[in-house]
C-alpha positions in Angstrom: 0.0 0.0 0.0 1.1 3.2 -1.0 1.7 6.2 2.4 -0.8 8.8 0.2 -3.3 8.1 3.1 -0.8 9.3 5.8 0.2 12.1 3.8 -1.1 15.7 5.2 -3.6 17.9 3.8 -5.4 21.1 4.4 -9.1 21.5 4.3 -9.8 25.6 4.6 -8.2 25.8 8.0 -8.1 22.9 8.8 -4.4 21.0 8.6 -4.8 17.0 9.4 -2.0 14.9 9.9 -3.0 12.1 7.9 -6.0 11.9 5.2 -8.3 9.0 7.2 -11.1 10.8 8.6 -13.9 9.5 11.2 -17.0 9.4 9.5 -20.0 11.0 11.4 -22.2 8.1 12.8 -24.8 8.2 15.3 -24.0 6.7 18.8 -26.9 7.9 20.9 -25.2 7.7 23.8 -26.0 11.6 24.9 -28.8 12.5 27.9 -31.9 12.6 27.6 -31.7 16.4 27.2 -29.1 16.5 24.4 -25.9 17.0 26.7 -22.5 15.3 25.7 -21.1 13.2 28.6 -17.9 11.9 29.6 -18.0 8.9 27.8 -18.4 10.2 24.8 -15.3 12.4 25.6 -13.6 9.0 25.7 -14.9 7.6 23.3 -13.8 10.4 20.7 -10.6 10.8 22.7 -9.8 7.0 21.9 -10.3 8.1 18.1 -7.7 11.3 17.9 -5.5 9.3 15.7 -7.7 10.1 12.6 -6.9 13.2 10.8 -10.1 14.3 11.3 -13.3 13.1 13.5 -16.4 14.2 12.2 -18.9 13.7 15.0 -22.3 12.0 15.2 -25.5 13.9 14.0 -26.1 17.1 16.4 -29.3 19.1 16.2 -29.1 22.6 15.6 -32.6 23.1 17.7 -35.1 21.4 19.6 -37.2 20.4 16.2 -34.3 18.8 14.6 -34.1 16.4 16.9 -35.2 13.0 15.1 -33.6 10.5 17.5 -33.6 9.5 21.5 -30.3 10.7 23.4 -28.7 12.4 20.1 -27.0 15.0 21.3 -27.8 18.9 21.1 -25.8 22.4 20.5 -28.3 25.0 20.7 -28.1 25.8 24.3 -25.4 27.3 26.8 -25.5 23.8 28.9 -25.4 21.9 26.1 -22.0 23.8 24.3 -20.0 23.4 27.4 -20.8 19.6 28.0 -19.0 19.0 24.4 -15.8 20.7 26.2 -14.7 17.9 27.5 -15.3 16.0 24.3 -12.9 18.4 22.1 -10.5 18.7 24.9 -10.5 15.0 24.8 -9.9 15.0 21.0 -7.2 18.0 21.0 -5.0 16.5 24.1 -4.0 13.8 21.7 -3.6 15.9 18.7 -6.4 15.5 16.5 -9.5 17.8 15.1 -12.7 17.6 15.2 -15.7 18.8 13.9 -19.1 19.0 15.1 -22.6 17.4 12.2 -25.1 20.0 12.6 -27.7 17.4 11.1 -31.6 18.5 11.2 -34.0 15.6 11.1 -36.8 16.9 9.6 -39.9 14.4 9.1 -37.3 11.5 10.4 -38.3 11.1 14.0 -41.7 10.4 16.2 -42.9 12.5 19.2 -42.2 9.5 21.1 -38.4 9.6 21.4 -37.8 12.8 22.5 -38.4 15.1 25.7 -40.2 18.1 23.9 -42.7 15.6 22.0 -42.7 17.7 19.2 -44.0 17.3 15.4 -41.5 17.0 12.7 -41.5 19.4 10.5 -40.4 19.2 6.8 -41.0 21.3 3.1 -44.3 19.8 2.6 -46.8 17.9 5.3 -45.5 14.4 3.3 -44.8 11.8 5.8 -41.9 9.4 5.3 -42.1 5.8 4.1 -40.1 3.2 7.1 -40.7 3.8 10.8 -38.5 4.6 13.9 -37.7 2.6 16.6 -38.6 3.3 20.4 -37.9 1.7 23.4 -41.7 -0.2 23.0 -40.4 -1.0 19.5 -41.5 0.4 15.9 -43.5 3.3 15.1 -44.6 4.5 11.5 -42.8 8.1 10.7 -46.0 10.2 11.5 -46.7 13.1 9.5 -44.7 16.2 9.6 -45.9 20.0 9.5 -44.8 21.9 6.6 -42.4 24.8 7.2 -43.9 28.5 7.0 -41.2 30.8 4.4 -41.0 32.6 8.1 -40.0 29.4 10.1 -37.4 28.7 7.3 -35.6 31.6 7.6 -35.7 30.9 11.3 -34.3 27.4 11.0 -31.7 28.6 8.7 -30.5 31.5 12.1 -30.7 28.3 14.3 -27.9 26.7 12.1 -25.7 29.5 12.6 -26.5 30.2 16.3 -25.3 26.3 16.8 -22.4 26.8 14.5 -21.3 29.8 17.1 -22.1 27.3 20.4 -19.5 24.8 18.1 -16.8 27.1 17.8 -17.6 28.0 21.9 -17.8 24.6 22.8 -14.1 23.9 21.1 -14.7 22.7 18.1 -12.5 23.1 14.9 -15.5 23.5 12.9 -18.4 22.4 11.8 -20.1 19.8 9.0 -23.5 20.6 7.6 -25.8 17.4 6.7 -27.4 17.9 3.4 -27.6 14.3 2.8 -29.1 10.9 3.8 -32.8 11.8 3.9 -32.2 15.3 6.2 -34.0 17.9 6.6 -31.5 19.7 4.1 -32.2 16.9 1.7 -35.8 17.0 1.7 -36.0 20.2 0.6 -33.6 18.8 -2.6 -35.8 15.6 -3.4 -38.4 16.2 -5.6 -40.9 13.5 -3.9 -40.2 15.6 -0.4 -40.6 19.0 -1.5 -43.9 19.7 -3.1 -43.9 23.8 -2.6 -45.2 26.1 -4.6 -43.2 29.1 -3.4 -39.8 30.0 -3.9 -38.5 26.9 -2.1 -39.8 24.5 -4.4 -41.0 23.9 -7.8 -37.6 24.2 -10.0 -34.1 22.9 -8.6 -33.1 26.9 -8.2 -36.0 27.1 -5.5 -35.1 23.8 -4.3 -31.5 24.0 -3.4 -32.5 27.6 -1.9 -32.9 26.5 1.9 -29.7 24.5 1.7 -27.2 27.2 0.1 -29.0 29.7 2.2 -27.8 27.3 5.6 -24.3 26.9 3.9 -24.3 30.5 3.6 -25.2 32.0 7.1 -23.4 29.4 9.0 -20.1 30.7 7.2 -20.6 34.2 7.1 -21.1 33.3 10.9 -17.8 31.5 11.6 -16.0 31.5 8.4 -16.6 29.3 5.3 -13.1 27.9 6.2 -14.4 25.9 9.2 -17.4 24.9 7.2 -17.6 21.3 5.3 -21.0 20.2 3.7 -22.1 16.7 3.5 -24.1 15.2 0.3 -25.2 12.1 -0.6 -26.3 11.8 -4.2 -28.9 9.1 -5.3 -29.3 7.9 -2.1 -32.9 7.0 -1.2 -32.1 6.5 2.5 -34.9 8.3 4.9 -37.0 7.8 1.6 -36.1 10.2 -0.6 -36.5 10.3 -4.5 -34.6 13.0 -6.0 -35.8 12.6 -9.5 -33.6 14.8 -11.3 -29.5 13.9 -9.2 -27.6 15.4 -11.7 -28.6 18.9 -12.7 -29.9 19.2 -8.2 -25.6 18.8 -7.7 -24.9 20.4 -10.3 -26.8 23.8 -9.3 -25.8 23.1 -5.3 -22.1 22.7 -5.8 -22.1 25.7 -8.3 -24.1 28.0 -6.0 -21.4 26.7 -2.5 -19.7 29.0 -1.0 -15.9 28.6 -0.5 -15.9 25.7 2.1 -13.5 24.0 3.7 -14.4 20.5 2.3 -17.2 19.0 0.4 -17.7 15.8 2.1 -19.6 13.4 -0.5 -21.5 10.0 0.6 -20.7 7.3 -2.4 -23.2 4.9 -3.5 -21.8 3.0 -6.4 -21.9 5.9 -8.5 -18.3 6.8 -9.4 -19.2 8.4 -12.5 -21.5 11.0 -10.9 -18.3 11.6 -7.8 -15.8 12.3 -10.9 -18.1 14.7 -12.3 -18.4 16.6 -9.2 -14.7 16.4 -8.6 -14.6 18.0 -12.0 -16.5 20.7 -11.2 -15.7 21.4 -7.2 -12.6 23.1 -7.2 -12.2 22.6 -3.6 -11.1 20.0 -1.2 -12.9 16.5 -0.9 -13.8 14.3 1.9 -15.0 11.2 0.1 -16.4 7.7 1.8 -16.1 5.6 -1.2 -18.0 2.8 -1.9 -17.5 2.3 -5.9 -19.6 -1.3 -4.7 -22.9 -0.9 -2.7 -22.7 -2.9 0.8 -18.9 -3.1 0.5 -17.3 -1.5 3.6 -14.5 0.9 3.0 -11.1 -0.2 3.9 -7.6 0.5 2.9 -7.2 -0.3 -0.1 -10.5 1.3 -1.2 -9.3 4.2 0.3 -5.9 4.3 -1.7 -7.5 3.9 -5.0 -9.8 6.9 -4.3 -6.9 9.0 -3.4 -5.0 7.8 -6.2 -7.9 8.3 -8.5 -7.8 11.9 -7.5 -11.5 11.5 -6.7 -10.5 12.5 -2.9 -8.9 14.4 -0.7 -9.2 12.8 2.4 -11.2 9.5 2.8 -13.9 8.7 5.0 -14.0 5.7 7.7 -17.6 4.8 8.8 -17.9 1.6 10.6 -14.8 0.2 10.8 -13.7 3.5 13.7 -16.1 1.7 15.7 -14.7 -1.4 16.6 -11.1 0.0 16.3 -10.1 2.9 17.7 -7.1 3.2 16.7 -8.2 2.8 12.7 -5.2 4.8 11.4 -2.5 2.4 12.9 -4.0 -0.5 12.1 -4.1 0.4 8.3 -0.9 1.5 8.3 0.4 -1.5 9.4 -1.5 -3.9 7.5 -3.0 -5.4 10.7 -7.0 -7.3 10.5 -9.3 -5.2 11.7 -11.9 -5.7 14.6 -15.6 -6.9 14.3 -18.4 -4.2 15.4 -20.6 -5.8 17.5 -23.9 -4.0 15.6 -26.4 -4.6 18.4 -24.3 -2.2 20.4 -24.3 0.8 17.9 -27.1 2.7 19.5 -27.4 3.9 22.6 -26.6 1.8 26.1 -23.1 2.4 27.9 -19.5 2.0 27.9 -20.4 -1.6 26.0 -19.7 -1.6 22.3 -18.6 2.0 22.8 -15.3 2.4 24.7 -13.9 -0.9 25.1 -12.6 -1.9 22.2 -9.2 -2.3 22.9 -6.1 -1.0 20.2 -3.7 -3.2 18.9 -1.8 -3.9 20.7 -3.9 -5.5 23.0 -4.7 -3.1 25.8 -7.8 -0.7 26.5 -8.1 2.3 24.4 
């Protein structure tokens, strides 16, 4: 294996040490009231050796809360219990960024202290169900956004950008992918306004460029990375019309740090938008559906020149110390996937590193 994945780069201000970056995934191991806790300060802290760690999904506001125990940054309380998380993180050299990741429809009042109703673009609930502690519940459906409530949800994505950049954080990642709130106003079967948010893929795109935008004019586009996921119909989403929606987003981005792109078998629509995004890219490849990224994956896309920096989902989970392992051609660790969500220190922070001993 070539060393291009242990190479440094630079994403806007951000300078990594190597180019394998912790993929945001949801652990749902937060209180009830969205505060970080000390063991997810060791859990991150176990994960410093990646050049980056991009952190689980973190709602901007009470209403983008989609999930039980996901954590929060729209709050005072909330800001300085992730101090300990990036204090964790920085004490052993690494960066991370906080995933300012509104649900949208995706949730039930159910799972969440404030009870609330999702809201979405258009009152359309979502195909698939959630899962409480009593077991599934069909995605119930949402309110549809008032213009005035959007241009309050797009404030509420800067004010929690501000609390990131409080709380310690070396920036922040905004989800425009996987069936988000940011994504459902791109899809076509999501978003059935008929005012300037919807309709053509100019009105469509407006709500997410206009999130991009405030959140950097709020804490620098340099600190800002945006996630996509083109063609993927995860949270039930049918885009209709992939191409020319990324086509239009990318164009109309500011100048972010990193574009952080989701694969899905679709190579050729990643090289086009490494054609046109003249910026950095954070890529999780998977040129195969359902194959997991590893190494060698991860060369090729570098190699490729399809990436900048590479994305590690799953595998971070089971082996903390990821980067080393890689580099050293060592077997990686099994995820124990019953584990993923929520519970305690089980499946979380006791996978031990390489060499044998507790991370």
């Amino acid at each position: 294996m070539s060393e291009k994945l242990f190479e440094p780069v630079t994403l806007g201000k951000l300078a990594l040490g190597n180019r394998v970056v912790m993929a945001p995934m949801s652990r749902n191991r937060a209180t009830a009231d969205g505060l970080a806790t000390d063991l997810m300060a060791t859990y991150y802290g176990q994960r410093a050796g990646a050049g980056l760690i991009i952190t689980e999904g973190v709602q901007p506001s009470v209403t983008g809360q989609g999930f039980g125990n996901s954590p929060g940054l729209h709050t005072q309380e909330q800001a300085a219990s992730w101090k300990p998380v990036t204090e964790a993180v920085h004490a052993r050299g690494g960066l991370i960024v906080a995933q300012l990741m509104h649900c949208g429809r995706i949730g039930h009042p159910s799972l969440y202290p404030s009870g609330h109703q999702s809201v979405a673009p258009s009152a359309i609930a979502a195909a698939g169900q959630a899962y409480g502690p009593q077991g599934p519940l069909d995605y119930p459906e949402p309110r549809a956004l008032t213009v005035e409530e959007i241009a309050e949800v797009v404030k509420e994505h800067a004010d929690s950008a501000e609390l990131a950049i409080e709380a310690g954080f070396d920036g922040v990642e905004i989800h425009a992918g996987n069936g988000f709130l940011l994504h459902q106003f791109l899809a076509e079967n999501t978003n059935q306004r008929t005012d300037q948010y919807g309709g053509s893929i100019e009105n469509r795109i407006r709500f997410a460029i206009e999130v991009i935008e405030a959140v950097s004019e709020r804490i620098g586009a340099d600190r800002v990375g945006v996630r996509i996921s083109p063609s993927n119909p995860y949270n039930d989403i049918v885009e209709g019309d992939t191409r020319a929606i990324y086509e239009a987003l990318v164009a109309a981005l500011p100048p972010v740090a990193f574009l952080h792109i989701l694969e899905g078998g679709n190579r050729d629509h990643i090289e086009a938008l490494r054609a046109q995004w003249t910026g950095t890219i954070v890529l999780c490849p998977h040129p195969e559906n359902g194959v997991p990224v590893n190494g060698e994956i991860a060369e090729a896309a570098l190699e490729a020149g399809v990436a900048c920096a590479v994305a590690f989902g799953s595998s971070f989970v089971a082996n903390p110390d990821l980067p080393e392992r890689i580099r050293s051609g060592a077997a990686l660790a099994e995820a124990d996937q019953s584990k993923f969500y929520g519970g305690d220190h089980t499946g979380y922070t006791d996978y031990p590193t390489l060499d044998g001993t507790a991370a």
